[in-house]
N, C-alpha and C positions, 0 to 999 in steps of 0.2 A: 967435698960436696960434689954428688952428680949434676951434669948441665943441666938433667930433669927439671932437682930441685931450681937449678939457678933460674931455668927459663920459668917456671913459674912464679917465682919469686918476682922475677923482673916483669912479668902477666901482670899480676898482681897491682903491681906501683903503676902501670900505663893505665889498668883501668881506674887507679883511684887518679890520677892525675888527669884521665880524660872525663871524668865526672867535676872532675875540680873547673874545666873549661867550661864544662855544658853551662854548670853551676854560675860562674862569672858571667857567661853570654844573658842568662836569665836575668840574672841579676841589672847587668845592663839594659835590657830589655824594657826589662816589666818595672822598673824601679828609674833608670835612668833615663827613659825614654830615646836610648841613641841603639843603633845599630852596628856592634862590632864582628863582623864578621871572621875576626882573627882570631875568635875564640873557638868557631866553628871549625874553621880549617886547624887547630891546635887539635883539637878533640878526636878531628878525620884524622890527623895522622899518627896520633898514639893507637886509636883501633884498629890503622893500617899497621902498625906496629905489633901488635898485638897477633897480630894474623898471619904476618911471618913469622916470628917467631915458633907460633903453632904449628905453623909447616914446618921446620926447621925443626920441632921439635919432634916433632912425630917422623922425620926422613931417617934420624940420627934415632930412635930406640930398632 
């Protein structure tokens, strides 16, 4: 496999993992009434992840 494939691949699972945080924070929100802000900063640093990798992806084609 090219690193292409891989880094998309690897794309791919941050953004389903960083929906998955959005998704808990909501959930705590709207439903639990508390405030975890650990769900945010999970979420900011899969998309921060997400965004090197892109550049990283795009330096190497």
């Amino acid at each position: 496999m090219s690193f292409h494939l891989i880094a998309l691949l690897v794309i791919f699972a941050l953004f389903g993992t960083s929906a998955t945080y959005l998704i808990r924070f909501m959930y705590s929100y709207w439903i639990k009434k508390q405030l975890e802000v650990k769900y945010i900063i999970n979420a900011s640093i899969c998309a921060l992840l997400v965004m090197v990798i892109s550049v990283i992806n795009e330096l190497i084609q």
